[in-house]
VOLORO-712963 format. One record per residue (C-alpha): residue in three letters; x, y, z. Coordinates in steps of 0.02 Angstrom, whole numbers, padded with zeros to 5 digits, always signed. Example, Ala and Ser with C-alpha at 12.3 -4.5 7.8 and 13.67 -1.06 7.14 Angstrom:
2
ALA+00615-00225+00390/SER+00684-00053+00357/
***
This chain:
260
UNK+00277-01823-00801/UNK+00403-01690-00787/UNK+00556-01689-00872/UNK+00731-01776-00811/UNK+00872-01621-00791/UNK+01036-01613-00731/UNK+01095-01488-00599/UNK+01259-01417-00504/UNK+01252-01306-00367/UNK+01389-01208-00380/UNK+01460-01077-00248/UNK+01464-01072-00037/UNK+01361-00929+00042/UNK+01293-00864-00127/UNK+01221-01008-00215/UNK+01164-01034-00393/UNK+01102-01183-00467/UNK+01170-01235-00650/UNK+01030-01338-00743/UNK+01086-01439-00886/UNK+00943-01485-01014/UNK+00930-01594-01170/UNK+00846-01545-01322/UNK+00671-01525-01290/UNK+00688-01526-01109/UNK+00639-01365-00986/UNK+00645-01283-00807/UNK+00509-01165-00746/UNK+00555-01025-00642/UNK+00503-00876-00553/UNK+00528-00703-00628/UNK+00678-00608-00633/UNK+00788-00788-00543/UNK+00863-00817-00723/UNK+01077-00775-00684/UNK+01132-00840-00874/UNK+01060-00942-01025/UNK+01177-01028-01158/UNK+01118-01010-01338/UNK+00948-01118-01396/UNK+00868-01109-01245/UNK+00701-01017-01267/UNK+00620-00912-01125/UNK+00456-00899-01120/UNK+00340-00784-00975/UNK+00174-00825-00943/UNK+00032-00844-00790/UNK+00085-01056-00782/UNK-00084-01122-00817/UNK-00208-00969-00845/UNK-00258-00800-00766/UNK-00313-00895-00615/UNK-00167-00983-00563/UNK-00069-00810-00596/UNK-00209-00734-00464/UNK-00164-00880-00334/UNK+00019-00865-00344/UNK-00002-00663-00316/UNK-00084-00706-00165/UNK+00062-00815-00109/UNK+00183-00655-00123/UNK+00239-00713-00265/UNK+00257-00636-00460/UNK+00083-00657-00585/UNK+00204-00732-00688/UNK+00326-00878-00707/UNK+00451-00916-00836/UNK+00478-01053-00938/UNK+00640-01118-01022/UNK+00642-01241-01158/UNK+00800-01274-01229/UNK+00766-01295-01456/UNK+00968-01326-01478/UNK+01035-01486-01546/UNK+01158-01542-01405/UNK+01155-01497-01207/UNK+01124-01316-01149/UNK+01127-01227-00981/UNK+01025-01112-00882/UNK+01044-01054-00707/UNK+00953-00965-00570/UNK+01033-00863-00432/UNK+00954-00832-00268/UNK+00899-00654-00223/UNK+01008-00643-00050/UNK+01112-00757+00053/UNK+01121-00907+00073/UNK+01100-01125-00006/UNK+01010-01192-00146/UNK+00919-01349-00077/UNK+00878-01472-00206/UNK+00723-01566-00181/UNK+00665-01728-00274/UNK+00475-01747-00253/UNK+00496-01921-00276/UNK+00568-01946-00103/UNK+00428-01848-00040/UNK+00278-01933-00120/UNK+00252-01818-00251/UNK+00233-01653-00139/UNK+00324-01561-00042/UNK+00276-01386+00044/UNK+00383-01230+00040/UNK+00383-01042+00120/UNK+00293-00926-00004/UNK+00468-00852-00062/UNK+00586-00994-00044/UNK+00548-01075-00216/UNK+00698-01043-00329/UNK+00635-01166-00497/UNK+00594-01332-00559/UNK+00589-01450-00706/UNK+00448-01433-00818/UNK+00279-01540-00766/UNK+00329-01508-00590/UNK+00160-01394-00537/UNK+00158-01260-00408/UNK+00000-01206-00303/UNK-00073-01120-00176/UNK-00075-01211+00011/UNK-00165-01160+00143/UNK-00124-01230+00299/UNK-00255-01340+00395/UNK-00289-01236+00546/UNK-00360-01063+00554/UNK-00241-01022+00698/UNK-00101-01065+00569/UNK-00214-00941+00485/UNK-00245-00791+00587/UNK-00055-00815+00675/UNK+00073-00905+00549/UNK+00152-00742+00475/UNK+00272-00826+00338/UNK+00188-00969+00361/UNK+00001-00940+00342/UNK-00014-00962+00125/UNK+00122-01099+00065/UNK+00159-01156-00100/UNK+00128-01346-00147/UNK+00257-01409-00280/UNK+00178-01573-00360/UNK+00269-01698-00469/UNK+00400-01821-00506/UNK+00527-01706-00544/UNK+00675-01605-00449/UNK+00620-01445-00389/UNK+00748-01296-00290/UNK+00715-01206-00154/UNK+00818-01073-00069/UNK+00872-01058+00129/UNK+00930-00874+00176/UNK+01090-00897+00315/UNK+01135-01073+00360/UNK+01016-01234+00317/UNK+00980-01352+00451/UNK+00885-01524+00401/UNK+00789-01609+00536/UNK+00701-01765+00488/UNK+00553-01812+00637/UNK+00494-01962+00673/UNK+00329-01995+00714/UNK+00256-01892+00835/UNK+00417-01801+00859/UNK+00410-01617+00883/UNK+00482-01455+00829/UNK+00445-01262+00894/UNK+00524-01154+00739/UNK+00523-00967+00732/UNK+00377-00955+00601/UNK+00510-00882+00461/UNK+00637-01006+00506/UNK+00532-01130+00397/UNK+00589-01152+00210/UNK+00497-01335+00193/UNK+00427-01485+00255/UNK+00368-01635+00177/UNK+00173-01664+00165/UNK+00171-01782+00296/UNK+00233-01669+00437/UNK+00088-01593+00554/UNK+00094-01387+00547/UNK+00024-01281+00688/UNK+00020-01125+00772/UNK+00049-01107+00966/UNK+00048-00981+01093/UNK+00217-00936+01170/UNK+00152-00914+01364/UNK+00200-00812+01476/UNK+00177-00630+01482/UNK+00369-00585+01487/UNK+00394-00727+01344/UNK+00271-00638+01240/UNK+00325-00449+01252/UNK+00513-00437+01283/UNK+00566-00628+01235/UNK+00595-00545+01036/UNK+00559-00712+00975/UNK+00367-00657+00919/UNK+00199-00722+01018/UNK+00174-00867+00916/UNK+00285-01007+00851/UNK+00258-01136+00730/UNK+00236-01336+00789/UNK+00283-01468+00676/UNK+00249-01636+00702/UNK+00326-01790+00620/UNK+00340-01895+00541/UNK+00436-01821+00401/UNK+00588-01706+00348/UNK+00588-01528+00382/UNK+00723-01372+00301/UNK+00757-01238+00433/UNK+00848-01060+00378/UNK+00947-00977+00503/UNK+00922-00799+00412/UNK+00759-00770+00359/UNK+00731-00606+00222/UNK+00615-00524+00358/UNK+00743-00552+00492/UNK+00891-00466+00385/UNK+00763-00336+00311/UNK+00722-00296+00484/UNK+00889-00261+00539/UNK+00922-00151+00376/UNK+00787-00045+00441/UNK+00851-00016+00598/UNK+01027+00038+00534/UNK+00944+00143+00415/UNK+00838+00247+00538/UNK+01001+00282+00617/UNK+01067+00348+00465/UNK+00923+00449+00433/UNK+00919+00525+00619/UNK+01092+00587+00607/UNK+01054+00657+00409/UNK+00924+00781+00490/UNK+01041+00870+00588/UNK+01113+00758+00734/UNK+01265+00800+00783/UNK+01371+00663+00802/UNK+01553+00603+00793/UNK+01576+00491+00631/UNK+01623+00348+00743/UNK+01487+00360+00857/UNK+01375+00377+00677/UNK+01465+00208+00612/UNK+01465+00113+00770/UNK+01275+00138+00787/UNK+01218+00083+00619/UNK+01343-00080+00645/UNK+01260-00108+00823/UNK+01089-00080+00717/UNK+01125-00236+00576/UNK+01199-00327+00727/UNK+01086-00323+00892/UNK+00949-00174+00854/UNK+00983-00035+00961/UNK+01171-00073+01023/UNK+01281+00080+01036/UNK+01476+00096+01012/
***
């Protein structure tokens, strides 16, 4: 049974989550998330269940490790975990969801202790071969509260049954376990190679409640890039007026190749 906590989210576009805990009680989180700790709280790194579980949540993207805080103090202490770019803190109780609830590989933020995170694979192998983000998600199991994080905006759709949803494949921060996840084909030749929306898209089928990002890391990453090739052009011997320098790296985070 995992252990009751107390939260606040606290902040607008760069979101932290404030745990409160009780003596004895403790939040599990992934390396390196930890923002502040008050005194008596005890952190403690490890693999989360043995070498093997460490292997399956490397292949999920995510650290070997996780880390553990157990608070030994006599009255209430605090923790909190910051999110590594952008955007909400979505708190999820897995007892509205059954007891599971399925995440992107790097959207999980932490969780109360006893709340257990795996490996899922999805159940298709075109979700396989195709899904991106989405092929290998992680499988938080419990009764607890468990946080997630949504890069850009967070949009909640819940589906009823055999309702539908086409989602950019790193749009998806969760859905709950009952919620149908596929893989489809875009069509169309012109769709597929100058539509910038990638061939495939994810399908998700209710019934259930599905979290939708509208900034995705790779989709802000990606954009980086671009900005900094421009950069780099221009540093190997370019000549260019500083304006014409700036307003190309802004048209590169903005649109890709726009020019000012």
């Amino acid at each position: 049974m995992a252990d009751i906590i107390e939260y606040e989210i606290l902040g607008d576009d760069m979101q932290i989550v404030e745990v409160e805990l009780d003596p004895g009680e403790g939040v599990r989180a992934e390396a390196g998330a930890m923002m502040y700790m008050e005194d008596g709280i005890r952190m403690q790194t490890d693999t989360g269940g043995g070498v093997f579980k460490g292997l399956k949540r490397m292949v999920t993207g995510e650290s070997f490790f996780i880390t553990n805080f157990v608070h030994e103090g006599r009255t209430p202490g605090h923790v909190a975990f910051g999110a590594p770019y952008p955007g909400k803190v979505v708190p999820i109780d897995l007892r509205e969801f059954d007891g599971t609830f399925l995440c992107q590989k790097d959207s999980f933020l932490c969780a109360a202790a006893g709340v257990e995170i795996e490996v899922a694979f999805t159940k298709r192998i075109g979700a396989g071969f195709f899904g991106g983000e989405g092929f290998i998600l992680q499988r938080l199991e419990g009764d607890g509260m468990a946080f997630v994080h949504a890069g850009g905006m967070l949009v909640e759709k819940r589906l009823g049954a055999g309702e539908t949803l086409r989602v950019d494949t790193g749009c998806i921060v969760g859905f709950s376990s009952a919620v149908d996840y596929d893989i489809q084909f875009v069509g169309g030749f012109k769709n597929a190679l100058f539509g910038g929306e990638g061939v495939f898209l994810a399908k998700l089928q209710g019934p259930g409640r599905v979290y939708l990002q509208s900034l995705p890391f790779s989709r802000l990453a990606d954009r980086i890039i671009q900005a900094s090739k421009v950069g780099v052009r221009h540093a190997r011997g370019e000549k260019k007026g500083a304006a014409g320098i700036g307003g190309e790296i802004l048209g590169g985070l903005l649109g890709g190749d726009r020019k000012f």
